[in-house]
C-alpha positions in Angstrom: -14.3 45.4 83.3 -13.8 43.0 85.8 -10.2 42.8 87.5 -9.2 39.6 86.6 -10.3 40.3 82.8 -8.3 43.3 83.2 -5.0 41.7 84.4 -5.2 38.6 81.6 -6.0 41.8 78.3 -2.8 43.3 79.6 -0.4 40.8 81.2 1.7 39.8 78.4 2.6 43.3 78.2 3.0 44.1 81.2 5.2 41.3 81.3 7.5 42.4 78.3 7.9 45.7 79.9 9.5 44.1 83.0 11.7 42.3 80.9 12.9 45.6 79.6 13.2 46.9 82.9 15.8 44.2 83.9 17.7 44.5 80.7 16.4 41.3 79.1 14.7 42.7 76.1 16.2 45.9 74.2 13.9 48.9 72.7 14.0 52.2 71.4 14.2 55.0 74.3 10.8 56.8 72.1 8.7 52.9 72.9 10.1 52.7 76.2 8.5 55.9 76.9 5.4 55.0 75.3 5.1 51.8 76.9 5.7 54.1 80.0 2.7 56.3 79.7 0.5 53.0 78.4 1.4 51.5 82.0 0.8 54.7 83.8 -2.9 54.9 82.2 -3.0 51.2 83.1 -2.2 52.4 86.7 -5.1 55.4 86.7 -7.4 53.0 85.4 -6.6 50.9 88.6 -6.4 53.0 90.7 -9.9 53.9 89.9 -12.0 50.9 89.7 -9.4 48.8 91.9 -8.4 50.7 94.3 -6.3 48.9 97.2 -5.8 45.9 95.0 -2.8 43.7 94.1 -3.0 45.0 90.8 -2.7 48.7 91.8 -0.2 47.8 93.5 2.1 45.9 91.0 1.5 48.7 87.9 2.5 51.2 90.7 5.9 49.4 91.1 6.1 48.9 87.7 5.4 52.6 86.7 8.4 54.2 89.8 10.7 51.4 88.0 10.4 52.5 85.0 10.4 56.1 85.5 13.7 56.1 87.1 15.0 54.2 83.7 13.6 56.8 81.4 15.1 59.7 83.1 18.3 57.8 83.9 19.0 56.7 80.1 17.4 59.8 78.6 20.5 60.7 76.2 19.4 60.2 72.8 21.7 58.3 70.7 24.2 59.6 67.9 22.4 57.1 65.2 18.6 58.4 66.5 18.2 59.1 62.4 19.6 55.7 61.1 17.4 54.1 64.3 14.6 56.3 62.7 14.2 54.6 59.4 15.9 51.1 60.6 13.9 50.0 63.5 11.8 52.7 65.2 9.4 53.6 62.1 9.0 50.4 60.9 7.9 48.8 64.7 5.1 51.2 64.7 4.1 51.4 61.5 3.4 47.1 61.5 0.3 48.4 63.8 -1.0 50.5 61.1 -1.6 48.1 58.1 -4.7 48.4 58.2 -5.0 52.1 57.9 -3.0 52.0 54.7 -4.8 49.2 53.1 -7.9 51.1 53.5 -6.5 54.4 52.0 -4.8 52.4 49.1 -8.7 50.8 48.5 -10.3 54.2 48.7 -7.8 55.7 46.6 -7.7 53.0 43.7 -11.8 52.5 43.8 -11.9 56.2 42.9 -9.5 55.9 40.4 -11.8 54.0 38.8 -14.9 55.7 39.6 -12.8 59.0 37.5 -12.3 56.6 34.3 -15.8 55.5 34.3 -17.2 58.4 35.0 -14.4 60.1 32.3 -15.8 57.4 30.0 -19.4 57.7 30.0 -19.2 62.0 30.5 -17.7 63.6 27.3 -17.2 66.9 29.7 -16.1 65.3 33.3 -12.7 64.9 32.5 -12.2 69.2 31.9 -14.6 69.4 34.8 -12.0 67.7 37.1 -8.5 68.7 35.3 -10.2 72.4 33.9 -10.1 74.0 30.6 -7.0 75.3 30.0 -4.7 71.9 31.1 -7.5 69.5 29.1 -6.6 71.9 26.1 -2.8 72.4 26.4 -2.6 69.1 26.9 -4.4 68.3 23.5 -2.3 70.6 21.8 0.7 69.1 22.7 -1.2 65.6 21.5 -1.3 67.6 17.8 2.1 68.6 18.3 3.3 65.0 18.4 4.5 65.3 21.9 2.0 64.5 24.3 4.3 64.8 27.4 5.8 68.0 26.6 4.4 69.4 30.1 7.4 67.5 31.6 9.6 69.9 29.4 8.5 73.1 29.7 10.2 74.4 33.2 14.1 74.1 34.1 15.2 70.6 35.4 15.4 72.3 39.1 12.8 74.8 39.0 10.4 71.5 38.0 12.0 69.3 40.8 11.3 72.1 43.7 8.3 73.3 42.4 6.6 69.3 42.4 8.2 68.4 45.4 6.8 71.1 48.1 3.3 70.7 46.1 3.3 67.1 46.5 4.4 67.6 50.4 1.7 69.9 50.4 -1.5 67.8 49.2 0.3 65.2 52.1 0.4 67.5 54.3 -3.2 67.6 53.9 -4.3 64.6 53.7 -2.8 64.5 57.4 -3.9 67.2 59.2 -7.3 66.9 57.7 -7.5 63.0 59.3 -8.3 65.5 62.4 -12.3 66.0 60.7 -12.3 62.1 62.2 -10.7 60.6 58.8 -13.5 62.4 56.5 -11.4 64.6 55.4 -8.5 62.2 54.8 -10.7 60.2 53.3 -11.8 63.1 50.3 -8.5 64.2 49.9 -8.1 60.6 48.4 -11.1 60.4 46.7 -10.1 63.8 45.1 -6.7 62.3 43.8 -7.7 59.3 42.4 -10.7 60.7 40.5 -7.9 63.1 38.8 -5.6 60.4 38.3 -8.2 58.1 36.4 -9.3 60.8 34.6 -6.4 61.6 33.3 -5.4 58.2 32.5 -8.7 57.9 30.8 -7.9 60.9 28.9 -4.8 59.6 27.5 -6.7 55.9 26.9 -9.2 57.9 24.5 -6.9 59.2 21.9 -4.5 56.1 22.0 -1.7 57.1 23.9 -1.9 54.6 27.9 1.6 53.4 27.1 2.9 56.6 26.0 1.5 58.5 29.4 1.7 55.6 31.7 5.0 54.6 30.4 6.5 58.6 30.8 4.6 59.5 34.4 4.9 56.4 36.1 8.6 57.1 36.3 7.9 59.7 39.0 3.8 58.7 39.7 4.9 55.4 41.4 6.6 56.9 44.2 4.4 60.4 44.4 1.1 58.6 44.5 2.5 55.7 46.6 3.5 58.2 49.4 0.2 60.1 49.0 -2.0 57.3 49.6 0.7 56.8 52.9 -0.3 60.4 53.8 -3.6 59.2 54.2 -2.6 56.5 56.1 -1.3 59.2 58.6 -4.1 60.9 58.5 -6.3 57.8 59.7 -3.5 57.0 62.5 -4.7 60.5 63.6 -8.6 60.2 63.2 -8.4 57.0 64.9 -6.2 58.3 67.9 -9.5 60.4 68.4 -12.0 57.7 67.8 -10.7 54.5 69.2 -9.2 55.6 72.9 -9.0 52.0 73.7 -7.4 51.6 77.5 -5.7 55.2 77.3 -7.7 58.5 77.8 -8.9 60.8 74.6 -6.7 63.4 75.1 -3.5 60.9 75.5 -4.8 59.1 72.8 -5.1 62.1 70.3 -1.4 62.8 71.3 -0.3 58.9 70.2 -2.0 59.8 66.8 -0.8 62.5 66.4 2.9 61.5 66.9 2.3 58.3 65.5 1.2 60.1 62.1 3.7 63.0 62.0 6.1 59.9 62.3 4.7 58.2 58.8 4.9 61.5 57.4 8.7 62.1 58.1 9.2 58.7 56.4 7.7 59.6 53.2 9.9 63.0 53.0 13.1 61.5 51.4 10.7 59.2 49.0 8.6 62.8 47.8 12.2 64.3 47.2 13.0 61.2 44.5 9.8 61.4 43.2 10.1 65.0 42.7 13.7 64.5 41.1 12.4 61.9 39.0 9.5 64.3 37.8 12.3 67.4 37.3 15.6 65.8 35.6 14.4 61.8 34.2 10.3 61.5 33.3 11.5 64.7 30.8 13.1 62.3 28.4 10.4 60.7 26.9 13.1 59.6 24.0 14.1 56.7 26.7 13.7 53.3 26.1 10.9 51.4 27.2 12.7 49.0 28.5 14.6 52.0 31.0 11.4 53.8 31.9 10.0 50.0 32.7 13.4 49.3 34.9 12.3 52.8 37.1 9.1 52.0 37.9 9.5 48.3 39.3 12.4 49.3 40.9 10.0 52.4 42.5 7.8 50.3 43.0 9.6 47.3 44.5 11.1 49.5 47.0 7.7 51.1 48.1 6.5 47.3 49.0 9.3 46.4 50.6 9.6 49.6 53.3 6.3 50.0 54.3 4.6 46.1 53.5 7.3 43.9 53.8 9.6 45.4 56.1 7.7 46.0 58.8 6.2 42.4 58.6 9.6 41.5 58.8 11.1 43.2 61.7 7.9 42.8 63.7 8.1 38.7 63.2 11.7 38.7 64.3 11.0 40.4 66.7 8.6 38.6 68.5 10.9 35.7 67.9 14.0 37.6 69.7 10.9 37.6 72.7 9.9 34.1 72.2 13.6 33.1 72.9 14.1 35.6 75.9 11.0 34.0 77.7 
C-alpha cells in the first residue's frame, strides 16, 4: 500500500486518538488500550514499509504519548460493571451487527428446513428429538397436558438444571467459532432444525398456540441469546480470518476478547430465561393474555439491548465527536 493511501485509510482515527490524548474526547480505559495496540501495529506496519518517514515518525509520538496515559490512568473504576453493560459492551458490539444478522438468518432458515423436512418425513422429527422425548411427549398429549415436561422437576432444580445447559450449548457455539465459524455455524443449524421440529410436532396434532404460547415464555430469551452465542463465535472465527491492518496473532486475541465480551452479556439474560423456564412457563393455567405480555416484553428487551441500543449510543456518539472537532 502506498504511504499516502496508508495515512488517508487511517487518519480520522488517528486523529480521534489524539483528541483523547489531550482530554478532548472521553473513552473507556479497555478502548483506550485497544486503540493503543491498533496504533502500535499502525507503527510496525511503518516502520516496515516506511521507514524514516513523516509517518513513522508521527505514529511513534503518538504511540510514547499514549503509553504514558495508559499506565498513568490504569486504576480501574468502582462502576467498571455498570460501565460494562452501559457503554463499553454496547460500543463494540455496534461493529458486530453483521455477525449476528448472519447467525439469526442461519438459525431461522434451519428452523424452517426442520418443519419442512418434519413435514414431509413421518420419522425425522424422532430422528432429531429421539424415541423416548417424541413418545413422552405424546403421552402427555393423551393425557390432556401437553406441557407437563415443564412440571415434572422442582421449580429450582428446573431453573439450575436449564440454565448451565443453555450456557453450555453457548458456550459452544463460541469456542467452536475457533473451526473458522464452521462450527459455530452447525451448532446453529443443529438448534434450529430441533426447534422447527418440534414446533412442527406440536402444529401436527393441533396444539402451535398451546406450545408456542407456554415455551415462548422462556424460548424468547434462551434462543435469542443462543443465536448471540453464535454471534460470538463468528467475532472469533473472523478475528482469525480477516486480520485487516493488525497481525493474525493480535487479531485472534481482539476476537477472542471481543467474543468472551458478548458472551458475559448474555449471562444475566440465560439466568431469566432459565427462571422463566423453572418457576413461570410451568403454569400453563395462565392467561393468554399474561403469557402474551412475557414474551413481547422478552422480546422487546432483546431488540432494544443488542439492535437498538448500540445503534443508539454509537450515533450519539459520533455526534459528541462531530461537535468536539
Amino acid at each position: 500500500m502506498r504511504e499516502a493511501a496508508f495515512v488517508k485509510q487511517n487518519k480520522d482515527k488517528w486523529a480521534t486518538f489524539e483528541s483523547v490524548l489531550a482530554n478532548k474526547t472521553e473513552i473507556l480505559p479497555d478502548e483506550l488500550s485497544d486503540l493503543y495496540i491498533e496504533i502500535t501495529d499502525h507503527l510496525s506496519y511503518a516502520k516496515t514499509f516506511y521507514a524514516g518517514s513523516n509517518t513513522e515518525f508521527f505514529l511513534n509520538s503518538l504511540a510514547s504519548q499514549a503509553h504514558q496515559k495508559i499506565y498513568k490512568t490504569k486504576r480501574e473504576s468502582k462502576y467498571r460493571i455498570v460501565q460494562f453493560w452501559k457503554t463499553e459492551f454496547p460500543t463494540m458490539f455496534y461493529y458486530h451487527r453483521r455477525e449476528l444478522l448472519i447467525t439469526f438468518l442461519v438459525f431461522s432458515f434451519f428452523t424452517a428446513v426442520g418443519a419442512f423436512s418434519a413435514a414431509n418425513d413421518g420419522d425425522f422429527v424422532r430422528s432429531i428429538l429421539g424415541d423416548s422425548y417424541v413418545n413422552m411427549t405424546l403421552e402427555n398429549i393423551e393425557n390432556n397436558d401437553p406441557m407437563r415436561v415443564y412440571k415434572e422437576q422442582g421449580e429450582f432444580n428446573m431453573f439450575l438444571g436449564i440454565t448451565i445447559n443453555n450456557i453450555k450449548v453457548a458456550l459452544y457455539a463460541f469456542i467452536y467459532g475457533i473451526l473458522l465459524g464452521v462450527g459455530t455455524l452447525y451448532i446453529m443449524l443443529r438448534n434450529g432444525v430441533m426447534l422447527g421440529s418440534f414446533q412442527y410436532m406440536f402444529y401436527e396434532k393441533g396444539l402451535l398456540w398451546e406450545s408456542a404460547r407456554t415455551i415462548w415464555i422462556h424460548g424468547t430469551i434462551e434462543i435469542a441469546v443462543i443465536i448471540i452465542a453464535g454471534c460470538a463465535g463468528l467475532v472469533l472465527a473472523n478475528g482469525i480470518l480477516f486480520p485487516g491492518t493488525y497481525t493474525r496473532l493480535e487479531s485472534f486475541k481482539r476476537g477472542v476478547l471481543n467474543g468472551l465480551k458478548i458472551m458475559i452479556s448474555t449471562i444475566p439474560f440465560f439466568i431469566v430465561a432459565g427462571f422463566l423456564e423453572g418457576f413461570v412457563t410451568r403454569h400453563t393455567e395462565m392467561p393468554d393474555w399474561l403469557a402474551i405480555i412475557i414474551i413481547t416484553a422478552s422480546l422487546a428487551l432483546i431488540i432494544f439491548y443488542y439492535v437498538i441500543y448500540p445503534h443508539q449510543f454509537h450515533k450519539k456518539t459520533i455526534i459528541n465527536e462531530n461537535q468536539l472537532h
